[in-house]
C-alpha positions, 0 to 999 in steps of 0.5 A: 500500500502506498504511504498517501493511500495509507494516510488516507485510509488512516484519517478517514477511519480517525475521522468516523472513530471521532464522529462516532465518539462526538454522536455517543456523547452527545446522545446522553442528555444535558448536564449528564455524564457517563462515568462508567458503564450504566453509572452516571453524574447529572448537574450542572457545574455553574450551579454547582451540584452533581448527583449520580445513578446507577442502572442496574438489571431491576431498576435505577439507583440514584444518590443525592436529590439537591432540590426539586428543580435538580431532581426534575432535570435528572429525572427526565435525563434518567427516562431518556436513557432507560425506562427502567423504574426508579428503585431507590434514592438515597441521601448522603445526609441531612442538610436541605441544600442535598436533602431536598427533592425527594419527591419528585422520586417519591411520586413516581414510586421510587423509595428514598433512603437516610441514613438514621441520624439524617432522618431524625433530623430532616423529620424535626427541621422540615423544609418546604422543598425536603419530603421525609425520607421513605426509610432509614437505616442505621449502624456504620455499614450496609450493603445493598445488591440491586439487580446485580449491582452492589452498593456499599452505604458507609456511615463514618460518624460525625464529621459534617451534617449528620448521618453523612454517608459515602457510597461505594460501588466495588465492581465499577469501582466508583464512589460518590461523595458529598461535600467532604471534598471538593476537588480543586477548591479549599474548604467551604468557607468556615467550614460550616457544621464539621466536626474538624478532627472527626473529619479528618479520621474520616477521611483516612477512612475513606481513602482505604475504601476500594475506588479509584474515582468519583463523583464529588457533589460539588466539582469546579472541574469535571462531573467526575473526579480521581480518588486522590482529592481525599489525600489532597483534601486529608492533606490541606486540612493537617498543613492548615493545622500545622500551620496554626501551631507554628504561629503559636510556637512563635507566639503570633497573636491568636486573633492574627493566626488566620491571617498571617498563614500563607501555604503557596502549595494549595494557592491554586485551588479554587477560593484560595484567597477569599477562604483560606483565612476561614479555613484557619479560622475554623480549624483553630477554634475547633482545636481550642475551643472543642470540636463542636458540631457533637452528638454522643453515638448513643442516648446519655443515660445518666444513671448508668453512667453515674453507676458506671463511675461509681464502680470503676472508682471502688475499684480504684479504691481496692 
């Protein structure tokens, strides 16, 4: 074969793999994103939010609902990829900026899932746009298999919102993960309702869990993200911290640690300047402060406390 011919025959078959690839894209619906096989992100980055689903043999899992308006737009891009029903929808925890939007799936069938300590919540903090979730589940750990596909519902305590939960999915080896971390930006500005040194106990947690990326609910690049934003995350949280203990070995004046920080290896990530000071600020007075928020993992029983107390003092006493 001639070099020409080749280089003909070449290019019009790159050309029909490009136009096949372009086609297949554009054939899924707006704002949604294949991220593996039958496992897909929806949203919409200027509005911040990314949910994803799941099409199983028996029917459609989704994770995170946001709102009712979010909730509408993924419903309709699910139907235009399967008509398969809508089994279950499942919340990562309590807060209504996520929660909210339930029952969009309620009303064509689908169950809507918390974990406890979010459904005790969302029950006693009602919203007008967050319908109570059809069940709850409770413990650090469950495992579902919907039509083939397992799905791994991890609780890892207190560390932001209540009753937070990370979902795995081993043999696509895809997680979701709400506001814990987001790729390529700091921390939400002071770090509102996490439970700082928890959190980053959860975080080590997470980054033994079997995945290699995932679909982060707030993402400043792609709908989809590598599994090293935890570290990275993991890692800015313990640098700030650092930092904070350097200023007061130095003895910088408390009220002038957040501002005197300055870490130039994360000043490219997203809110660097507006936040960071936030950041150290928070991360400060949950060190001197205590951590707040807290919940004990059970109800107090005073009684047995004060029994247990007593007994463990007669026996430091023999």
């Amino acid at each position: 074969m001639q070099y020409n011919q080749f280089i003909k025959l070449f290019s019009a078959a790159l050309l029909t793999a490009l136009l096949s690839f372009q086609v297949s894209a554009n054939s899924l619906p707006e704002h949604t994103t294949e991220v593996a096989e039958n496992v897909y992100s929806y949203g919409n980055p200027n509005m911040g939010y990314f949910s994803m689903f799941v099409v199983t043999k028996k029917g459609v899992a989704v994770f995170e609902t946001v709102n009712t308006k979010h909730s509408q737009g993924m419903l309709a891009a699910i139907k235009e990829i399967t008509d398969k029903p809508i089994r279950k929808v499942f919340h990562s925890h309590n807060h209504w900026d996520h929660s909210a939007g339930g029952k969009v799936f309620q009303d064509v069938g689908a169950k809507t899932i918390a974990h406890h300590q979010a459904y005790e919540w969302m029950v006693s903090n009602p919203h007008p746009d967050m319908a109570t979730p059809s069940k709850f589940w409770k413990g650090s750990r469950k495992d579902i298999n919907m039509g083939g596909t397992k799905i791994e519902l991890h609780y890892l305590g207190l560390n932001h919102g209540l009753g937070m939960t990370v979902f795995v999915l081993p043999k696509e080896r895809i997680a979701y993960i709400a506001d814990l971390v987001t790729p390529n930006r700091v921390l939400f500005t002071i770090a509102p309702d996490f439970n700082i040194k928890p959190f980053v106990a959860s975080l080590k947690k997470i980054e033994t869990l079997d995945f290699d990326k995932a679909v982060y609910s707030h993402s400043h690049a792609t709908p989809f993200e590598p599994k090293s934003w935890v570290t990275t995350t993991h890692e800015f949280v313990t640098d700030v911290r650092n930092a904070i203990y350097a200023e007061f070995a130095k003895g910088t004046p408390f009220g002038q640690i957040p501002t005197t920080i300055d870490l130039p290896k994360y000043n490219g990530l997203a809110m660097y300047s507006e936040w960071l000071h936030m950041n150290a600020w928070r991360i400060m007075l949950d060190d001197v402060m205590g951590p707040f928020p807290w919940a004990p993992p059970h109800k107090f029983n005073a009684k047995h406390s004060h029994h247990k107390q007593n007994h463990q003092h007669k026996h430091h006493d023999d």
